[in-house]
N, C-alpha and C positions, 0 to 999 in steps of 0.2 A: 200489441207489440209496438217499438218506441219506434219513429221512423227511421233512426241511426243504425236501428238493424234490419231494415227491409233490405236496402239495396241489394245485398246479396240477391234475397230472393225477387225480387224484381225481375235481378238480371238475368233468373235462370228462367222467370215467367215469361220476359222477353224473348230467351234463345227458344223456349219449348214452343211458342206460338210461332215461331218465325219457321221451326222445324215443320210444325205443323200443315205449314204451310197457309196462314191464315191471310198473311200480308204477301203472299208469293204475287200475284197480280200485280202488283205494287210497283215491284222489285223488277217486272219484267222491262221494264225502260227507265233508263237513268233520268229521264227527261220528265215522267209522271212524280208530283208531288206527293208527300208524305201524307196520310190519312188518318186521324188520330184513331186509336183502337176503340176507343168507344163509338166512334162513330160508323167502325165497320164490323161490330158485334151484334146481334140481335141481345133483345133486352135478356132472354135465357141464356144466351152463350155469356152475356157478362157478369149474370149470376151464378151461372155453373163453374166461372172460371175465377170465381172470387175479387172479379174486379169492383165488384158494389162495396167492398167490404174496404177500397181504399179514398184516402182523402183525396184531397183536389190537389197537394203535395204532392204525393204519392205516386197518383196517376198520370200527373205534369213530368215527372221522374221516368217513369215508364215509358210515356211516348216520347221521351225523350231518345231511352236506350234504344226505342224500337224505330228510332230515324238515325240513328244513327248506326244499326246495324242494316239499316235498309243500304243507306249509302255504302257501309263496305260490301255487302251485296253484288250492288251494283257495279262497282269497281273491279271488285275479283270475276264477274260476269264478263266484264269489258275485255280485262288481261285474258280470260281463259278464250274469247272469241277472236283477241290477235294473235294467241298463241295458234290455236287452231287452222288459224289462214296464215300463216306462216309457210308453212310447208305444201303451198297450194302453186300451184302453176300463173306467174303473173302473165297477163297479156295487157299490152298499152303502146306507144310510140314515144321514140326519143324527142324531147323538147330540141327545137334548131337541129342544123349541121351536123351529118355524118361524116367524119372522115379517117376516121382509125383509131387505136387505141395503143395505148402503152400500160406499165403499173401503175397505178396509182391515177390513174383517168376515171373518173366521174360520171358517170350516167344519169344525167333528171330524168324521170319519163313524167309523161304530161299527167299519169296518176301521183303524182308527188313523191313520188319514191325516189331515192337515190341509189345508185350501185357503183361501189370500185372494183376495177378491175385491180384482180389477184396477183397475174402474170404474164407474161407474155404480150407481145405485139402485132398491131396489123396497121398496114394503111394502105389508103386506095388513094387513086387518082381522081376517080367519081365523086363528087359531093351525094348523098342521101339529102334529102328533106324531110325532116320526121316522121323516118322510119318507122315500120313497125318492129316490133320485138315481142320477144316471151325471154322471159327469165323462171327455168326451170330449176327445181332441189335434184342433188345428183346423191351419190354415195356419200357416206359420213358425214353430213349435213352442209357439204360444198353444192353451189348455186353459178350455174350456167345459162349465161345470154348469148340469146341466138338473133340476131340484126336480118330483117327481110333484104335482103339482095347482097347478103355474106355467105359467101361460102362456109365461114369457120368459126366458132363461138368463142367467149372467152369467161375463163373461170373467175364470178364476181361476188363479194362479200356487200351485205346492206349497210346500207350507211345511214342515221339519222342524225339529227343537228338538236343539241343540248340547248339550253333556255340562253344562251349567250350565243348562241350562232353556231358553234364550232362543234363539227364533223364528230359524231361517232359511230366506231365500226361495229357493227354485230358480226364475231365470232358464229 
């Protein structure tokens, strides 16, 4: 067959070994490099699986598809393991000076996180020094911090900062 019509089949040799889970190990750390397929098949498994049967084109094609479905792997691994810790109870301390909040006040904590506050006001007379806190998941996906030496928490939405700096809020 001409090689202008493999690729099809390439890319489904790709997906069925990636299923397989041949290159899973691989896949398990964004940080380990790509492995070519022949190099991690036994001389049988790359006759059984008709890789003998392609050229030096062919198989440059293939480990191609198969790095680059490593890396989206990878990536949708990453997303699915922020997503997961999203809805997990943070604990860390505010970076600097406690001294109350309004809307639209800002929270760094020393784990890089950002939080605005949603609503509402407090302020003290006491300064804090990087307090501690928890910022917990409440009802409906709204997110409350609780300040060590506050009586009272406040309703806060995460914040993270786009490739130009500027604040975005996660809903």
């Amino acid at each position: 067959m001409a090689l202008d019509k493999r690729p099809g089949r390439l890319r489904l040799l790709a997906h069925a070994i990636a299923l397989l889970g041949v290159f899973a190990p691989a896949v398990a750390s964004a940080e380990r490099p790509y492995i070519a397929i022949e190099q991690r098949l036994t001389a049988q498994q790359i006759q059984a699986t008709g890789l003998d049967q392609l050229n030096a084109e062919q198989l440059s094609l293939l480990n191609q598809l198969l790095r680059e479905e490593q890396a989206s792997v990878a990536v949708e691994s990453a997303a699915a393991e922020r997503e997961r810790k999203v809805d997990a109870p943070v604990s860390s301390s505010l970076k600097g000076e406690f001294r109350g909040w309004q809307a639209g006040t800002v929270f760094e904590l020393e784990n890089g996180q950002r939080w605005r506050v949603v609503d509402g006001e407090y302020y003290t007379p006491t300064r804090l020094a990087n307090p501690k806190v928890t910022v917990k998941p409440g009802l409906l996906g709204s997110w409350y911090i609780r300040i060590e030496g506050v009586s009272i928490g406040a309703k806060v939405r995460r914040v993270e900062d786009d490739a130009q700096g500027r604040s975005l809020t996660h809903i």
